[in-house]
N, C-alpha and C positions, 0 to 999 in steps of 0.2 A: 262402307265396309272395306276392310284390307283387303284385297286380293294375295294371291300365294309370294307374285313378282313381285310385294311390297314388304313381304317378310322374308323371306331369302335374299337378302343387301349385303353389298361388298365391306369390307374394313376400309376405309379410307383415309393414308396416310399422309401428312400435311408437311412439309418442310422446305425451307429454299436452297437447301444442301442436297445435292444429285447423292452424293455417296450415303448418305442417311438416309435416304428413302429406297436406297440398291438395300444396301445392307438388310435393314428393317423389315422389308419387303421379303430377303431370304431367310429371316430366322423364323417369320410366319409361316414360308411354305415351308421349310423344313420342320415345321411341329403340326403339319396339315391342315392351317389357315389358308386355305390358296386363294380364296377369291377374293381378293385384294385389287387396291386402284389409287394409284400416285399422285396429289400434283404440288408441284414444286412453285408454280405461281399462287398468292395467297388471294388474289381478285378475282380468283377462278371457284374458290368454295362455295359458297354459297349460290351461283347459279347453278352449280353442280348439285347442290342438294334440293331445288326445286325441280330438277327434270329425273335424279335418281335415288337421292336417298342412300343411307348408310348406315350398317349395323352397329359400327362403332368409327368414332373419330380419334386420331393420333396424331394432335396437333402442337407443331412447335409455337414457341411463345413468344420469339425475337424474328421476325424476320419482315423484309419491307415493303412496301407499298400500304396490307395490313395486319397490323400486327395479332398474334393469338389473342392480345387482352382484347383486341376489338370485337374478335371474329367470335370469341367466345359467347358475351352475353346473347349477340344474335344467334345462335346456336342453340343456345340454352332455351330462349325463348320461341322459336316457332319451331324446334324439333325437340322437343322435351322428353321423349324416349330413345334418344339415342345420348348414349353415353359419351363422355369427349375426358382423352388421357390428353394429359400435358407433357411436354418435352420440354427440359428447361435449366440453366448452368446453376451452379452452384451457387451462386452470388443474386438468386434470383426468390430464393425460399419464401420472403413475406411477401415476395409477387403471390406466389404459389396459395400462398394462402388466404389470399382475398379471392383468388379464384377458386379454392374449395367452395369456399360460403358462397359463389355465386353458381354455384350446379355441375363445376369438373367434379368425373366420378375416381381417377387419380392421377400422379404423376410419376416422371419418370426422371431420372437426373442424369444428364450429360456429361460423360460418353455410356448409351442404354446398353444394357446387361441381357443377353440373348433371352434369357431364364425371366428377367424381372420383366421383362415385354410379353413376352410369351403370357405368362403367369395374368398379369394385368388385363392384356387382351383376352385371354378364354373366360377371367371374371367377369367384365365384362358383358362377353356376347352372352355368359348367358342369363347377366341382368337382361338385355333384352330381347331376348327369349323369352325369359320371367313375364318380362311386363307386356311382351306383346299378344303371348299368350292369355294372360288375365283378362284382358282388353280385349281379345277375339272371341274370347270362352263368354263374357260379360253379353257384347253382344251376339252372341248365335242364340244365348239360351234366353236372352229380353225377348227378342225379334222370333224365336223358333225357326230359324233358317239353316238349310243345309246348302253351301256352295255347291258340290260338287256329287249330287245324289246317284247320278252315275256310278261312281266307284263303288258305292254301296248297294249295287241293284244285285248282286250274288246271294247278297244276305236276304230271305225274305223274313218278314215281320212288318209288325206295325204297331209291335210295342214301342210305350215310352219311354222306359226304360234305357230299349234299342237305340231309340232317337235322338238320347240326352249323349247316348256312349259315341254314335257316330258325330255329333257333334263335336264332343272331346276330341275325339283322334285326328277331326280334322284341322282343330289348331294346333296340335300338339306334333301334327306331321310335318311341316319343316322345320323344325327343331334341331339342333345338331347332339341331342340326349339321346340315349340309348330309350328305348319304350320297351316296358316289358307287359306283357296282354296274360294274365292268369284267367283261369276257368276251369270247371271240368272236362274230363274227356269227349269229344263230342259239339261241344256247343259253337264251331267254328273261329277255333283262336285264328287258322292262316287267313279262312278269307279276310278276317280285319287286317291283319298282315298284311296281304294282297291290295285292301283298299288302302290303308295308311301309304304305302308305298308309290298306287298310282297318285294319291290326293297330296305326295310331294311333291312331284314334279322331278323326282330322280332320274337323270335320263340312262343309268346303268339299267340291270339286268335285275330282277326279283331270283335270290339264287335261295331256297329252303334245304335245311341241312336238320336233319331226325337224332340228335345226340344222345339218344339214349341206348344204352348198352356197349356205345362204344368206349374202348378204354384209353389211356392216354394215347398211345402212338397212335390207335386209329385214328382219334381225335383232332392231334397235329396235322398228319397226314392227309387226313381227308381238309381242312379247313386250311392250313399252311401253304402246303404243297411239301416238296423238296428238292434238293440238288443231286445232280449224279452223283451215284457213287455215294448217295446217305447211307446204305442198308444194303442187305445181297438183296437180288434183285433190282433195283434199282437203276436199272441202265440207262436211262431218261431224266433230265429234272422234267416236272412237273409243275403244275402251277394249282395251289388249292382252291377251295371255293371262293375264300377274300379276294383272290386277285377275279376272280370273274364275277365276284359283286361289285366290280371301280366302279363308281360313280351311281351305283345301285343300293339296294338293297340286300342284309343277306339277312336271313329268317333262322334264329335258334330253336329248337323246340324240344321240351321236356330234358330245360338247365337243369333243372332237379337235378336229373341222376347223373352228372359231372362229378367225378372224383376229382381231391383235391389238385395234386397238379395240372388236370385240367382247366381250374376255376382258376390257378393262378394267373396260367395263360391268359384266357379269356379278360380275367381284368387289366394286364397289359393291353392288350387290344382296345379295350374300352378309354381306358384313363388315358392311355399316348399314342393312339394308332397305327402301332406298328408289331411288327410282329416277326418271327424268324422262319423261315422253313424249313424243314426238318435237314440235317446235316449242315446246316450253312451257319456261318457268325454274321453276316451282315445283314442288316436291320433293312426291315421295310415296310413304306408308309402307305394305309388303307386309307382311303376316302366312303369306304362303303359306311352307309347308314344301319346300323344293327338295330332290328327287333326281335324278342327274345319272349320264349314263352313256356306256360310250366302249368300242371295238374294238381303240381304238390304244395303243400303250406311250407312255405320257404322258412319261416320263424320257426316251426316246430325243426325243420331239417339242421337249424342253426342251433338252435337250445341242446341237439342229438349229436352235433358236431361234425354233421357232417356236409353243411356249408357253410362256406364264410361269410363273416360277420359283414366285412369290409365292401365284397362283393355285393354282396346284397344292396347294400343302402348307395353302391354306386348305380344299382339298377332300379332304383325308387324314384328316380326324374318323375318320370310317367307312366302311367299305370293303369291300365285300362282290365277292369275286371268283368266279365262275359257272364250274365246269371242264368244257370241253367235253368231248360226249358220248364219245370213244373213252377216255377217264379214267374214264366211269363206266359200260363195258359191260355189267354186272349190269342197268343201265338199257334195254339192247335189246330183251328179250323182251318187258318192262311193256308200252315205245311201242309198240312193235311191234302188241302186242291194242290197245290202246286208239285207234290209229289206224285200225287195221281197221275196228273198230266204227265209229267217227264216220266214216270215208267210207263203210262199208255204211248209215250211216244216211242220211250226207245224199243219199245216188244212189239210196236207194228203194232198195237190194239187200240180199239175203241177206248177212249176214258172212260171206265167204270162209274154206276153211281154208288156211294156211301150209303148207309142206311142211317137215320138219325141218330140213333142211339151210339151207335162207331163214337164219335165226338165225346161221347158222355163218357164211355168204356177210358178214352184215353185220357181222359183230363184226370182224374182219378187212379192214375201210374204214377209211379216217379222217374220214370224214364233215366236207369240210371245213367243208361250212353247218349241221353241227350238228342240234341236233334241227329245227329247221327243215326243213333238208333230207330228213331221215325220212322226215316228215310227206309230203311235196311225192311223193317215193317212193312211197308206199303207197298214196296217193289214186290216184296217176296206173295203176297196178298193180289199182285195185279197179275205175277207169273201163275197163279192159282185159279183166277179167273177165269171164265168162261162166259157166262153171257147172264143178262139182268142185273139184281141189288150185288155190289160188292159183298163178299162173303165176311162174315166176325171170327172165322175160327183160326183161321190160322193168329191173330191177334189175340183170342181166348187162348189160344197155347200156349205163347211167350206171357201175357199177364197171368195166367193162372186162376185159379181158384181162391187163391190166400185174399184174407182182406189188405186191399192196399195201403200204400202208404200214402199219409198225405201231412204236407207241412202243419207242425206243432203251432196251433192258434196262443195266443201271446198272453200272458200271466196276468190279473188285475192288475189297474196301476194303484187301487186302493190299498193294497196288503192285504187284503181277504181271500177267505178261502175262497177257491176256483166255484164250490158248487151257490156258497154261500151269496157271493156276489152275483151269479148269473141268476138266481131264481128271487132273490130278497130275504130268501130263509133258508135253511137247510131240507131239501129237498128229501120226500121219498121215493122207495126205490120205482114205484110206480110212475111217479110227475119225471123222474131220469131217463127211465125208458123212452115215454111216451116225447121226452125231448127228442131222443136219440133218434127213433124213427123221423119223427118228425124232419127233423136236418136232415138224415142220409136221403128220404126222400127229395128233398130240395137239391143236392148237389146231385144225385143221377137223375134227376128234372122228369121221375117222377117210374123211371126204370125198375122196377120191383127184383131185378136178376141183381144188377150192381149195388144198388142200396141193401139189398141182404150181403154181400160182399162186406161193401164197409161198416155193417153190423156184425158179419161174424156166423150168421144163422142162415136156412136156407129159406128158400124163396116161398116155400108152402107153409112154414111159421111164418115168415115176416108177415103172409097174407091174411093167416088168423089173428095177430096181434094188429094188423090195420084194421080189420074188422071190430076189433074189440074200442077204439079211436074214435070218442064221437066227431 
C-alpha cells in the first residue's frame, strides 16, 4: 500500500541543458509548483526513480549518453502512473508521435512557452492525483484499512458510513485540489478538517477562518492581510490568514454566504494561487492547501444567483459529505457514553448512569443541530445531576411532547399503492392501526410514553388499544 511519502513526489525535470532546467525550474515556482528536482545527466533517471519517484517527468528527447526515446518506454513500463511530457525541436514531430502511441502524456516544442509548461504540468499532476487516488480509494475500501486512525480519533462513531468518509479523505488529502466537506450544521465539518489536514502531512499551521457575515473588505482583510496606509487606520501592513496558512492549511467555512466579489477573489486564489492584499498591486503566491465548507445547497444558491457557477465546479475536486446524525443512529449509544464521560469529567462528577430508555427517547429525534446538539444535551443533563439514574427531563424539554420526526421510509419499488403493497390488499382502518401500534412499539423497544409519541395519542389510550391487540 502507498504510504503518504509515495504520493506527495517532486516534478522532475530532465535536460542536458543547465539553462533549461534554470529556467523551467523558475516558471514552475513562480506558478507555485515548487517542489521540483533537476538532473541534467540522462544515466542518472532511472536510478533516481527507484529510490524516489516522481509526480510527473519533463523529459527532453535529444540529449547523450541516453536518450528520451530510450528512457521513455522504460518509464512507461515500470512507473506507469506517472505521466512523462516531452521536450523536443521542431524537426522532431513524427519522433513525437511514435512517442504519444507509446504512453507520453504530452509535449512541449523548443524554445517552451512559460504558459504551455505551466498549463501541461498542472494537467498533468493532476492526472496523477486522479489515478493515484483511484488506486488508494480502490484499496482502502477492498482491504477496509484506515492508515492513519489517529487523526480520526476526535471523531467518535463506528458508523460505516463514518469509515467509508474517513477512508475518502484520507486519499484525497495530499492532493494539491481544493476539498470541499458539506453537512449540516453540527455534525463536525472542522474536525474532518482537522484530520484531512494532519493525514497530509502539511507542515504549516491549520489556520480556520468563519466567512460568514463577513462582507467584502472584511473578507480581504481578514484573509489577505494589507499594506500600510491601504485604509485610515491602517498604520501597520499586516499579513492575512494565507500568509500564516504557508505550508498549512487554511479551513473556509459557510462559503455559502460569500458575496459575489468575495467568490471572485477566492477563485483567483484557488485557480492561481495568489492573491493581493488589500491596498497593494503586487501579487503573491500561497502554498497553503484550502479546505472549504458549507451547510447550504450550493446548486440551489446557483439556480438563485447568488453563487457562481464557475466557482462552484472549481470546488467539486473532492467532496466529502458528513450525514447527519439521525442517518447514523447506531452512533447514539457511542456519543451518548463518550459525552457523559467528558462532562462528568470536566464538572468534577461522577459519570452518571443513563436510564435505558434515554437511548430510545433519542433515537427517535431528529436532532436538528446534529451531534452538536447532543453534546449541548448531555452536558446540560450532567450540570443537573446530582446523584443515582441520570435524569430524562431535562432532555423531555428540548424534545418535547410533539410526535417526532423520523426519516420518510422509501416508496414501493412496484408502483403500488404504499397501503396496498404493504399488506397484499387494501387494508382496514382497523389491520392500519393495529400495524401502527404494532411498529411504534418496536422502535421505542417496547416504551409505552415514546411510542404514544410517534402515534400521536397518550399513554393511557395507546394502553387500552394494546389491550384490545391479541
Amino acid at each position: 500500500m502507498k504510504e503518504l511519502s509515495e504520493i506527495t513526489k517532486p516534478v522532475l525535470l530532465v535536460d542536458d541543458e543547465a539553462h533549461i532546467l534554470t529556467t523551467s525550474k523558475l516558471f514552475l515556482q513562480g506558478s507555485g509548483i515548487t517542489d521540483t528536482v533537476t538532473i541534467n545527466d540522462s544515466r542518472q533517471v532511472m536510478p533516481y526513480l527507484e529510490q524516489n519517484r516522481a509526480s510527473v517527468i519533463v523529459l527532453d528527447l535529444q540529449m547523450p549518453h541516453v536518450s528520451g526515446f530510450e528512457l521513455l518506454p522504460n518509464i512507461v513500463r515500470s512507473y506507469p502512473e506517472t505521466p512523462v511530457i516531452l521536450m523536443t525541436a521542431n524537426d522532431e514531430i513524427e519522433s513525437v508521435v511514435e512517442c504519444m502511441k507509446c504512453g507520453a502524456f504530452d509535449y512541449l516544442v523548443k524554445p517552451v512557452e512559460s504558459r504551455r509548461l505551466i498549463a501541461s504540468v498542472k494537467k498533468a499532476l493532476e492526472l496523477a492525483d486522479l489515478s493515484s487516488e483511484l488506486s488508494g480509494l480502490k484499496e482502502r475500501l477492498l482491504s477496509d484499512t484506515l492508515l492513519h486512525p489517529d487523526a480520526f480519533a476526535t471523531i467518535v462513531t463506528g458508523n460505516k458510513k463514518m469509515r467509508a468518509l474517513f477512508q475518502y479523505a484520507e486519499v484525497v488529502a495530499a492532493t494539491r485540489q481544493p476539498i470541499m466537506i458539506t453537512g449540516e450544521t453540527g455534525v463536525g465539518k472542522e474536525l474532518v478538517a482537522r484530520a484531512v489536514h494532519q493525514v497530509s502531512g502539511c507542515k504549516g499551521a491549520f489556520v480556520a477562518l468563519n466567512v460568514a457575515g463577513l462582507d467584502d473588505n472584511m473578507f480581504s482583510d481578514t484573509l489577505f492581510g494589507h499594506k500600510k496606509g491601504a485604509y485610515t487606520g491602517a498604520d501597520q501592513a499586516r499579513d492575512g490568514l494565507i500568509a500564516c496558512a504557508a505550508g498549512g492549511t487554511l479551513f473556509l467555512d459557510e462559503i455559502g454566504d460569500l458575496n459575489e466579489s468575495s467568490q471572485i477573489k477566492l477563485l483567483r486564489l484557488l485557480q492561481e494561487q495568489e492573491y493581493y492584499p488589500v491596498g497593494s498591486d503586487m501579487v503573491r503566491k500561497s502554498d497553503a492547501r484550502i479546505i472549504l465548507a458549507t451547510n447550504c445547497d450550493l446548486k440551489k444558491l446557483i439556480a438563485s444567483g447568488k453563487f457562481r457557477n464557475d466557482l462552484y465546479y472549481r470546488l467539486c475536486a473532492h467532496q466529502i459529505q458528513i450525514p447527519p446524525l439521525r442517518e447514523r443512529l447506531d452512533d447514539l449509544p457511542i456519543l451518548l457514553e463518550h459525552f457523559l464521560a467528558e462532562a462528568a469529567k470536566s464538572l468534577n462528577k461522577k459519570k452518571p448512569t443513563p436510564p435505558p430508555e434515554l437511548s430510545v427517547l433519542l433515537s427517535v429525534y431528529p436532532f436538528p443541530g446534529n451531534v452538536r446538539e447532543l453534546e449541548a444535551l448531555v452536558f446540560d443533563a450532567v450540570v443537573r445531576h446530582t446523584s443515582g439514574i441520570l435524569s430524562m427531563e431535562s432532555f423531555r424539554a428540548v424534545i418535547g411532547d410533539d410526535r417526532p420526526v423520523l426519516p420518510a421510509a422509501a416508496a414501493p419499488a412496484s408502483g403500488e399503492e404504499p397501503l396496498t403493497a404493504l399488506f397484499g390488499h387494501f387494508p382496514t382502518i382497523e389491520e392500519v392501526e393495529t400495524y401502527m401500534i404494532k411498529e411504534a412499539m418496536k422502535l421505542a423497544k417496547g416504551n409505552q410514553g415514546i411510542a404514544g409519541k410517534l402515534l400521536g395519542m397518550g399513554r393511557q389510550t395507546l394502553n387500552k388499544r394494546l389491550k384490545g391487540i391479541s
